[in-house]
Backbone as CSV, one residue per row, in Angstrom:
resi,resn,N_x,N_y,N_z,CA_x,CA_y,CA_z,C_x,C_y,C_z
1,UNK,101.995,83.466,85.527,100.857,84.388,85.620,99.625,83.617,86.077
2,UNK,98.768,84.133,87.210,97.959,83.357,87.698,96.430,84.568,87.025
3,UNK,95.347,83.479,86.804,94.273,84.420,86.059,92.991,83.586,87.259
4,UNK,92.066,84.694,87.220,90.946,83.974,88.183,89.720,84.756,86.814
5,UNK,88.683,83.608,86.584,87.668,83.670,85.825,86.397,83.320,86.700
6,UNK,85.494,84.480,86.647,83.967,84.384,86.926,83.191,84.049,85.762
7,UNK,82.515,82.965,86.162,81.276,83.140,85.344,79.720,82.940,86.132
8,UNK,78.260,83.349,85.697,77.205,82.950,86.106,76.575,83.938,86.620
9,UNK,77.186,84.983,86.085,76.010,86.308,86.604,75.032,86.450,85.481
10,UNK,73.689,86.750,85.780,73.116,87.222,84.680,71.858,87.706,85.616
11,UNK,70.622,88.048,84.755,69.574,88.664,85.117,68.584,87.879,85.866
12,UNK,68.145,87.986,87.157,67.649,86.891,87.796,66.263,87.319,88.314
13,UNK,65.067,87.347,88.919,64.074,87.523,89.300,63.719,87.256,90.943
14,UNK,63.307,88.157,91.398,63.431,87.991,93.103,62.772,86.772,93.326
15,UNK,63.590,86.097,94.816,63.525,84.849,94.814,64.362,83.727,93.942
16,UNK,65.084,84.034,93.319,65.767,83.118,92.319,66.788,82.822,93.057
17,UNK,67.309,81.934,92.245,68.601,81.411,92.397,69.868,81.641,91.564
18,UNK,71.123,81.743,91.990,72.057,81.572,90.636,73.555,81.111,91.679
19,UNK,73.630,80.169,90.905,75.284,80.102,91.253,76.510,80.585,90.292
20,UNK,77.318,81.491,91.115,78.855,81.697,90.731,80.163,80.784,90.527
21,UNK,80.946,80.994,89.471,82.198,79.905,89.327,83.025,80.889,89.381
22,UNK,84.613,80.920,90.209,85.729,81.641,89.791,86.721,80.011,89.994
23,UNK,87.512,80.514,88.242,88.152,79.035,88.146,89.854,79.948,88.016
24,UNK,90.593,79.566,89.033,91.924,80.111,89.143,92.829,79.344,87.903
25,UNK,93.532,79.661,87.271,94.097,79.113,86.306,95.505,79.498,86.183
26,UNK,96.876,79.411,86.046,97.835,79.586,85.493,98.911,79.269,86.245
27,UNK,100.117,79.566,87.030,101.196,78.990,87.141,101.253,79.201,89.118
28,UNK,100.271,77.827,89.471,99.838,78.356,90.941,100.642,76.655,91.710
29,UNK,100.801,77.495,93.199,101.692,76.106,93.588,100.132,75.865,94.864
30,UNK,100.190,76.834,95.266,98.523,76.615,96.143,97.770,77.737,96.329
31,UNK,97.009,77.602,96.997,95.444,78.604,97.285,94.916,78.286,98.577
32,UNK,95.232,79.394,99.218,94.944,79.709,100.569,93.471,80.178,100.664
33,UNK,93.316,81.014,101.056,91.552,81.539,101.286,90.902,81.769,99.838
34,UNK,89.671,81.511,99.372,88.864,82.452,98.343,88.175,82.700,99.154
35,UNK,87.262,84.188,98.025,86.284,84.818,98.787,85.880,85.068,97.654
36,UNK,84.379,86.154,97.661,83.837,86.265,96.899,83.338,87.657,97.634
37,UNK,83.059,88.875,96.509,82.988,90.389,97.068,82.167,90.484,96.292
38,UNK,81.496,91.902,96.469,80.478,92.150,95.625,80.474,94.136,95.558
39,UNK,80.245,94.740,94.335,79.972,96.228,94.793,79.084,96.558,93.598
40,UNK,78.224,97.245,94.604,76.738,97.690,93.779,77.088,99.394,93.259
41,UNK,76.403,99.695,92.439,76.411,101.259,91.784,76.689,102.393,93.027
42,UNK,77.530,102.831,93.477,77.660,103.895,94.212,78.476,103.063,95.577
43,UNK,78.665,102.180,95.509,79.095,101.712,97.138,80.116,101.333,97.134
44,UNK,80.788,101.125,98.326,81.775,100.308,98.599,81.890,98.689,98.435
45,UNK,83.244,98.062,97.355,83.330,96.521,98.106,83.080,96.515,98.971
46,UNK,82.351,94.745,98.926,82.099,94.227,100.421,82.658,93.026,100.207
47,UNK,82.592,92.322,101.226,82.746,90.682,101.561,81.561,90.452,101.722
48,UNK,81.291,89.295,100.560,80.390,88.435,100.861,80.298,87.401,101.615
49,UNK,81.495,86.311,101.169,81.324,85.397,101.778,82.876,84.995,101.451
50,UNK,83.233,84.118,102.097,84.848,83.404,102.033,85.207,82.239,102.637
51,UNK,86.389,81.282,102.199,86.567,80.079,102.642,87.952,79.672,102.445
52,UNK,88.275,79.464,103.939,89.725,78.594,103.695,89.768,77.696,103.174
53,UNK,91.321,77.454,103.241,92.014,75.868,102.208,91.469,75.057,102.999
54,UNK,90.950,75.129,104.308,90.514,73.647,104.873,89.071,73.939,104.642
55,UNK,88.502,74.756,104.449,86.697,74.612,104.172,86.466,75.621,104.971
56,UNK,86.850,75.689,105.994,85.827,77.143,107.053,85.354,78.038,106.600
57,UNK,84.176,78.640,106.455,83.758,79.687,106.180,83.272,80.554,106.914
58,UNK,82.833,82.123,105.893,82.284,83.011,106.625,82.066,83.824,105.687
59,UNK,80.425,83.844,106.158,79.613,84.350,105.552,79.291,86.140,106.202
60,UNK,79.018,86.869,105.300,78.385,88.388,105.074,76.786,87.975,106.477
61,UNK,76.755,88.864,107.055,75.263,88.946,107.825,73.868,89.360,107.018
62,UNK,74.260,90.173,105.868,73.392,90.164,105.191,73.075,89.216,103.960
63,UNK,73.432,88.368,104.031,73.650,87.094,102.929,73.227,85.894,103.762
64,UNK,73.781,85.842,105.115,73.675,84.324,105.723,72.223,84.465,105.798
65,UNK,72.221,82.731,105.450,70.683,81.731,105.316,70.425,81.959,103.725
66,UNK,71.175,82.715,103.216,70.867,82.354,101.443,71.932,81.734,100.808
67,UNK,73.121,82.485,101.053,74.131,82.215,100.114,75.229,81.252,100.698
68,UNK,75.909,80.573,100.046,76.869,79.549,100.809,78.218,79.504,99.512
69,UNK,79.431,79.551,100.393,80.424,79.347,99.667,80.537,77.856,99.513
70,UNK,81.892,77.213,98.589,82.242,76.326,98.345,83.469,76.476,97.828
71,UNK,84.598,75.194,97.418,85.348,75.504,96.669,85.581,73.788,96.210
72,UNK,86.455,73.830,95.175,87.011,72.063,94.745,88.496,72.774,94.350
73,UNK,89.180,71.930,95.413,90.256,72.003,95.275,91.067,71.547,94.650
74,UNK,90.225,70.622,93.839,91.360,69.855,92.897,91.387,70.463,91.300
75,UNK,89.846,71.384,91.186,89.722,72.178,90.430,90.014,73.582,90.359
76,UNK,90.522,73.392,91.579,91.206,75.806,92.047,89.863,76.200,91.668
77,UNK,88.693,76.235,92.130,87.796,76.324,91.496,86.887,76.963,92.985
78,UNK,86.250,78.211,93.195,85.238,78.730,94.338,83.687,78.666,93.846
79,UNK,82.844,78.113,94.500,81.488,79.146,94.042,80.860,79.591,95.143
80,UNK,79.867,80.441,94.542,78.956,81.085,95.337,77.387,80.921,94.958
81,UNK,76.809,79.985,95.918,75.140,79.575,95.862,74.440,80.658,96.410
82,UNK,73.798,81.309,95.582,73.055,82.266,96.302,71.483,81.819,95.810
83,UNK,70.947,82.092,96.713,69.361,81.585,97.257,68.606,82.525,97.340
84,UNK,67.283,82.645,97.194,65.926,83.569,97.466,66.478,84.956,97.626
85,UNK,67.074,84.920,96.006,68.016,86.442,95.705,66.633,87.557,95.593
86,UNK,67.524,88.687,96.645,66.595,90.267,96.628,67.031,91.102,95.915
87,UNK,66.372,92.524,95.078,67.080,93.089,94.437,68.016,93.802,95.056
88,UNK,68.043,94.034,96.444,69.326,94.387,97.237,70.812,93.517,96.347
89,UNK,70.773,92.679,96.224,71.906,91.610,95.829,72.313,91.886,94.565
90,UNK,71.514,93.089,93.943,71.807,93.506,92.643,73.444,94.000,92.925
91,UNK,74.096,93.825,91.904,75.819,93.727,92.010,76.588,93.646,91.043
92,UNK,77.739,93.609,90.768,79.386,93.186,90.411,80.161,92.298,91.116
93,UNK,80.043,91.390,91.015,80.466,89.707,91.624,82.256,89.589,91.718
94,UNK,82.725,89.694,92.349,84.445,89.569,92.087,84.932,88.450,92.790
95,UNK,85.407,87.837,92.604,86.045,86.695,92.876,87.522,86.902,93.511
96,UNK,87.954,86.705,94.665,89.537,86.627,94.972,89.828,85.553,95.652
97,UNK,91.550,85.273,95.288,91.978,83.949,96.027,93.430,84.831,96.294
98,UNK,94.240,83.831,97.587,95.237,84.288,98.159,95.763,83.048,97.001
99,UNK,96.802,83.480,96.336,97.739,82.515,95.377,99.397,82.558,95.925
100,UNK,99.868,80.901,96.125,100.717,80.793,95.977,101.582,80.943,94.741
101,UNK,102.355,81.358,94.082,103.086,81.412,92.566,104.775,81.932,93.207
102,UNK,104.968,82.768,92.151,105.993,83.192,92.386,106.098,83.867,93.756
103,UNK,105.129,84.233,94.295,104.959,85.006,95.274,103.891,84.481,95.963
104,UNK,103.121,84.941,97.329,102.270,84.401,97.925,101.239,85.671,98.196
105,UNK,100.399,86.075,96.974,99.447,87.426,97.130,98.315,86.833,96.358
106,UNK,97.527,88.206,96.983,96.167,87.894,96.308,95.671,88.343,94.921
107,UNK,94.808,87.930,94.359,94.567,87.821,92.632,92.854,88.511,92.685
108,UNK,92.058,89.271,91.788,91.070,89.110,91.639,90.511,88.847,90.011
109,UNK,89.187,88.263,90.253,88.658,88.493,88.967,88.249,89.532,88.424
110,UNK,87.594,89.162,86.732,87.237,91.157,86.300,85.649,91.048,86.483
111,UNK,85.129,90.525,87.614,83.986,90.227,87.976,82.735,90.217,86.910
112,UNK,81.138,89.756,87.497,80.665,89.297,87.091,79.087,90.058,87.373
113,UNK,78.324,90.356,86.315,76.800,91.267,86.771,76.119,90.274,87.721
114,UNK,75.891,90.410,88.447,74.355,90.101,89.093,73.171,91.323,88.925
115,UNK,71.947,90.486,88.556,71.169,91.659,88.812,69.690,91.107,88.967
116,UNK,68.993,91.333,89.898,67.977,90.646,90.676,66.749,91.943,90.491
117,UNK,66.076,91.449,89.313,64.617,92.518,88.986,63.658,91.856,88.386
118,UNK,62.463,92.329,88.705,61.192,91.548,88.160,60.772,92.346,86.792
């Protein structure tokens, strides 16, 4: 059983900062892409931002120049740096990775609040 854990959402103030952790944990042979999604009160998931097993990324158009993925691979471990946060960015943070295990599918987390208000 493979489990993906968010943490690092909380209540932030425009202009702030906060970084995201999703730490993949349980019976994994590898990890192909993470990403990181987001869905606000009434909307559709989106893609925020995402990154292959070799590093490439790609970032959301409405995010690039703030937010930047990452991952440590030796930790199965993604984050998400988000920068000179707007209350637009107010959210539900979800975390997904493509997991190798018994099978080769994707996993999400039970995501994480963001919420960007003065």
């Amino acid at each position: 059983q493979v489990q993906l854990v968010e943490s690092g959402g909380c209540l932030v103030q425009p202009g702030g900062s906060l970084r995201l952790s999703c730490a993949a944990s349980g019976s994994i042979y590898s990890i192909n892409d993470m990403g990181w999604y987001r869905q606000a009160s009434g909307k559709q998931r989106e893609l925020v931002a995402s990154i292959t097993s070799g590093g490439t990324t790609n970032i959301a158009d409405s995010v690039k120049g703030r937010f930047t993925i990452s991952r440590d691979n030796a930790k199965n471990t993604s984050y998400l740096q988000m920068n000179n946060l707007k209350p637009e960015d107010t959210a539900v943070y979800y975390c997904n990775a493509v997991v190798g295990s018994k099978l080769l599918r994707p996993y999400w987390g039970q995501g994480t609040q963001v919420t960007v208000s003065s």
